[in-house]
C-alpha positions in Angstrom: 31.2 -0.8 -11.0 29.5 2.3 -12.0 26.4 -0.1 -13.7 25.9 -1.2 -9.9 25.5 2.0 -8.8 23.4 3.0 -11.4 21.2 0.0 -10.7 21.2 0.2 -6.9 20.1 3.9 -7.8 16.8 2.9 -9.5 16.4 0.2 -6.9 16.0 2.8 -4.0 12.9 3.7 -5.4 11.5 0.0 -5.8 10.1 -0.3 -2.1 8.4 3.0 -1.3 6.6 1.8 -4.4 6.0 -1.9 -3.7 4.3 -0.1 -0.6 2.1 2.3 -2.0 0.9 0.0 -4.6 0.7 -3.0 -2.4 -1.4 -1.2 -0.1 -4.3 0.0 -2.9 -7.6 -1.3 -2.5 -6.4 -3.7 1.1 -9.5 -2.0 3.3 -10.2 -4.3 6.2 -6.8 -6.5 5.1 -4.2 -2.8 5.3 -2.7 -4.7 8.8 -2.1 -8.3 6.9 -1.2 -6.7 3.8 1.6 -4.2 5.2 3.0 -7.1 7.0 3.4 -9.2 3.7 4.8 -6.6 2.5 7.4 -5.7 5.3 7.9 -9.1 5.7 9.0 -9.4 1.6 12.5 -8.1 3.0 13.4 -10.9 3.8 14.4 -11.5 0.3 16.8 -9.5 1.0 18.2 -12.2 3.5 17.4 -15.1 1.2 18.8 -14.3 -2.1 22.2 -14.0 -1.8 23.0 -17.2 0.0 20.8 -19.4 -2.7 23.2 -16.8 -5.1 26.2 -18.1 -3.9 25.0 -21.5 -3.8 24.2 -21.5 -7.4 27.6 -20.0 -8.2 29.3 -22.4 -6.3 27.1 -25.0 -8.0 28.3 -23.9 -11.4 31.6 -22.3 -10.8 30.1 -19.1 -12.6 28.7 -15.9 -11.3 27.1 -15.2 -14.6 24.7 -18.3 -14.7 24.0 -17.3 -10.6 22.7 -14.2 -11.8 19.3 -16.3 -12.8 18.6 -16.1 -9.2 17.6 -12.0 -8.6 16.5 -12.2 -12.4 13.6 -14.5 -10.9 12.9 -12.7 -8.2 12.6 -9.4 -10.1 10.6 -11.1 -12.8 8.1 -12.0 -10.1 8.0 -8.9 -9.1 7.1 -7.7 -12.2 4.7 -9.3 -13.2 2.7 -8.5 -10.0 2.9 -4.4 -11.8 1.9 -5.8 -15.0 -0.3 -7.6 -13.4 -2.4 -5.2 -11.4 -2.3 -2.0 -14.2 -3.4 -4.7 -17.3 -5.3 -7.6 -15.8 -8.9 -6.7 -14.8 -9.5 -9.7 -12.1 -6.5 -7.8 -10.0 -6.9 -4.3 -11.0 -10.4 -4.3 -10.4 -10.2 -5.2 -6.5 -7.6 -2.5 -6.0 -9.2 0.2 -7.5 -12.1 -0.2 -5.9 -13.4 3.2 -4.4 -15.7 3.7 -1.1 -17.4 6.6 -0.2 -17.1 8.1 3.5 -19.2 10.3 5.8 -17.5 12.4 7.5 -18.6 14.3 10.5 -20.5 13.5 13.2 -23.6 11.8 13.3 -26.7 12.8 16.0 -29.0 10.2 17.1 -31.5 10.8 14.5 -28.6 9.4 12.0 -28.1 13.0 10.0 -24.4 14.5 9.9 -23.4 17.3 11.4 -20.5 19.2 10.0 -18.4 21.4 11.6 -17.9 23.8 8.8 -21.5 24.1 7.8 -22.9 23.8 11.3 -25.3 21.2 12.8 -28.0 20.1 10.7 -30.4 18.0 13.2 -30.1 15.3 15.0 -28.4 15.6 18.7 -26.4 18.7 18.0 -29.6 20.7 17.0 -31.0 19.8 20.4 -27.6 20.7 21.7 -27.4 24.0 20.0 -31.2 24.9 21.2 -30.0 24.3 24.9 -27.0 26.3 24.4 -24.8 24.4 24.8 -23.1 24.8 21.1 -22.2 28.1 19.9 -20.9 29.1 16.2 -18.7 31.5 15.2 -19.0 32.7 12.3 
């Protein structure tokens, strides 16, 4: 009993994990992706009836127990996988740069902790209509 637990306890890590992994490198695909991924629960809802079927199949719980061992071997291969195979880990560690702040109409960034610098919000700011504290 206590090998359950201990096992249950490394499990409760498993999905916040899947998760955060899953969702590397996604960009335009995060909505699909998270719903593949929330919808991967229902393993959960599958694998214990196809366990019992196979038990009952073979009158042994033992030889049942090929069923999750599938299921976590596919699921580790998908880690090994993304951290050793270049043709997966490359897409999902793919880095993008960002601008952020705002952009004036002559297309230059204005940031809010440096100030404006041209573009609509120097116009702006000759108008008075901005004011900095510093």
């Amino acid at each position: 009993m206590s090998m359950l637990y201990i096992t249950l306890f490394f499990e409760s890590i498993c999905f916040p994990t899947i998760v955060a992994l899953g969702m590397r490198g996604l960009g335009k695909y995060t909505k699909r992706g998270s719903g593949f991924i929330v919808g991967g629960v229902l393993g959960g809802a599958c694998v214990p009836p196809l366990l019992g079927a196979v038990a009952d199949l073979h009158n042994s719980t033992a030889k049942a127990m090929c069923v999750p061992l599938a299921f976590f071997i596919a699921a580790w291969s998908y880690a090994l996988c993304v951290n050793f195979v270049p043709s997966y880990r490359d897409p999902a560690d793919k880095f993008s740069t960002t601008k952020v702040g705002l952009v004036g109409s002559s297309g230059s960034v204005a940031d809010e902790e440096n100030g404006p610098r041209g573009g609509a919000m120097e116009k702006e700011e000759e108008r008075g209509g901005v004011q900095q504290i510093h």
